[in-house]
N, C-alpha and C positions, 0 to 999 in steps of 0.2 A: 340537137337541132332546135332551132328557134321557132316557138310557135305564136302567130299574130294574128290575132284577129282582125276583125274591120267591121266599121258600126256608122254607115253613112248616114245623111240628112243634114235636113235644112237647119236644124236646131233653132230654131225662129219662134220661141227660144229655147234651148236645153231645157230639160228638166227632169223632176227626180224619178221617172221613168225611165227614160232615155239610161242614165248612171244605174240604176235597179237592170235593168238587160246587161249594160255591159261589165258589171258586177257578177250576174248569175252567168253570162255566156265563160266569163273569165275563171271561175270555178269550177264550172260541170266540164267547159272543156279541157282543164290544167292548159291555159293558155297563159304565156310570159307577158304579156299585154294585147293590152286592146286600144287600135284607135278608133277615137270620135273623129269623123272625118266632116266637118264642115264642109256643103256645098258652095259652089262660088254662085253659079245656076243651074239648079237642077231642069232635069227634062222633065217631060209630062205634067208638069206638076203648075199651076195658074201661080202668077207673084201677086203674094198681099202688097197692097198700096204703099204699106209702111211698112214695111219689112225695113227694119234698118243699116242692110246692107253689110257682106259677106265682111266686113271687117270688124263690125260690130259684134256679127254672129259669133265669128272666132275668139276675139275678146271673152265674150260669156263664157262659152267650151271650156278655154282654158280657166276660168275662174270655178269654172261649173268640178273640175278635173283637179283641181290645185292639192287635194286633200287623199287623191284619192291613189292607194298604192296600185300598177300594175295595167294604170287607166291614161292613157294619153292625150291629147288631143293634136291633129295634121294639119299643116294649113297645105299640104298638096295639091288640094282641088282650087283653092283660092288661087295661091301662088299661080296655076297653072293659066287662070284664070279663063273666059269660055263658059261653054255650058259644059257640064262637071258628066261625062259618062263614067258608070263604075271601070267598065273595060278599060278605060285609059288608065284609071288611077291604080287598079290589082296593077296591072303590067308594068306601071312604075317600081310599085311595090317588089315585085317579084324580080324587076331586073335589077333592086336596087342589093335584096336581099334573096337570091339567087336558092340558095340551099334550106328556106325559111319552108314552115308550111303556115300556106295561109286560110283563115276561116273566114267568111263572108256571113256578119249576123245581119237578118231582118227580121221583121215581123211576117208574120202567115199572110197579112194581108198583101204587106208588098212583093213576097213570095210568090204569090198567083199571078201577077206582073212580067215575073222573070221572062219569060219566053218572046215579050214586045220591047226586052231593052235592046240597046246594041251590041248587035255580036255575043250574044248570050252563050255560047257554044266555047267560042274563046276563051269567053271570061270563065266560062267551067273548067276549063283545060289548067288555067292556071291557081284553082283553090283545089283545098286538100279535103274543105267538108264547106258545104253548105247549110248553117243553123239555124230555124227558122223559131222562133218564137210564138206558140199557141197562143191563142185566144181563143176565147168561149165560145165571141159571137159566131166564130168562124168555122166552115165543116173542115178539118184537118184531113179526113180522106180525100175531099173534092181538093184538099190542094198539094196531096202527095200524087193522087191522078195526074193534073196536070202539069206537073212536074217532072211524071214518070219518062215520059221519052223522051226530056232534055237531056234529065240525069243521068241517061241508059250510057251513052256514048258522046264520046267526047269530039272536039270538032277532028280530030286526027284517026278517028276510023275506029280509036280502041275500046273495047269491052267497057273498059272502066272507068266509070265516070265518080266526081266528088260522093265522099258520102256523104247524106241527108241525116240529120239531126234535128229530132225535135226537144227543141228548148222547154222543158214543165216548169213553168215557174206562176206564182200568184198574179194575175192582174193588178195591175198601176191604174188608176181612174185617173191620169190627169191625159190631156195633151196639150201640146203649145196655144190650136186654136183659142181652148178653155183657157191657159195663162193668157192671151191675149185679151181676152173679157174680160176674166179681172180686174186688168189694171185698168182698160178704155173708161170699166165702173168706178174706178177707186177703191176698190179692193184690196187687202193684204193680199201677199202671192208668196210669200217667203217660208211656206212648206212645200210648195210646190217647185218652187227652184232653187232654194237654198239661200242663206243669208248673203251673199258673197255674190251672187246675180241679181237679188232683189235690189241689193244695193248699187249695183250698174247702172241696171234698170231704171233706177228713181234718178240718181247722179245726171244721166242723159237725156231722161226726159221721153224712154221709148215708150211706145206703141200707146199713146195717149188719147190719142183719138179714136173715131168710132170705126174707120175705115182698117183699123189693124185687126180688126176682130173675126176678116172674112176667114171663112175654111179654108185648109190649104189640101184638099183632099188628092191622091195621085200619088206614084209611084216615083222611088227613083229610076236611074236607068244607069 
């Protein structure tokens, strides 16, 4: 049985965070791959000025990914284009690869979210484990709490909802926000995303201004 992960976001822009999660989820879980699944438009989530649009994003991903064994990157959310819910895109997933088990990785923070996406009950129907990503700054019980009676029961009545997995792995200091600063200062940034996206980056002339640099704080859905 084939086992796949899923590792959404804006990727605005990838970085070597982002690849460090879908690296350790792709390990700890003996998962066959994992997709990066670039959004086309995410929900809840405010759009930076200069975000350089889902076609760009996907460009990077797959540059971001070129090297890496077992790591994919989907333009599914793109292709489908819309604002990108997870629900739509597992259920793609699922109907496309029917007898697969699917993982859903996030971070703890967007995990405490889960319950305000769409159709969240659904979307649990259709993964095999839910694996959330620790961070420090965050209480991990306060977010197996509120987690607990999503996870209890699935939208079809049954006892048995995805298992919960918590991902232990070291913190990554970057985020996309931070690469965005960077480069608006003129910064290097090519530890941070790797030679092979810095180099897009410059090629295209992204996020050069000061307006790229806003937070992109919010959840997917």
């Amino acid at each position: 049985m084939v086992r796949i992960g899923i590792l959404g976001g804006t990727f605005n822009p990838p970085h070597v965070g982002h690849l460090a999660l879908a690296r350790h989820a792709r390990s700890e879980l003996g998962l066959e791959r994992v997709l990066l699944m670039p959004a086309n438009l995410a929900p809840n989530k405010p759009a930076v000025k200069d975000d350089p649009g889902p076609d760009h994003r996907l460009r990077m991903c797959r540059l971001a990914v070129a090297d890496e064994s077992g790591i994919e990157t989907s333009a599914l959310e793109i292709e489908r284009g819309g604002t990108s819910y997870t629900v739509d895109t597992v259920q793609a997933i699922h109907d496309a690869h029917p007898d697969a088990e699917l993982t859903l990785i996030v971070g703890a923070d967007t995990a405490r979210t889960l319950p305000g996406w769409r159709e969240p009950r659904r979307l649990l129907d259709m993964v095999t484990c839910l694996a959330v990503a620790e961070r420090d700054e965050l209480d991990l019980d306060a977010t197996q709490a509120e987690l607990a009676a999503l996870m209890a029961r699935s939208e079809s009545g049954s006892d048995r909802g995805p298992h919960l997995t918590m991902l232990q792995m070291a913190p990554v200091a970057v985020s996309s926000s931070a690469v965005r600063r960077r480069i608006a200062a003129g910064e290097p940034v090519v530890e941070l995303v790797g030679d092979r996206v810095a180099g897009y980056i410059a090629e295209h002339g992204l996020y050069r201004t000061q307006s790229a640099v806003a937070s992109t704080s919010g959840g997917a859905a």
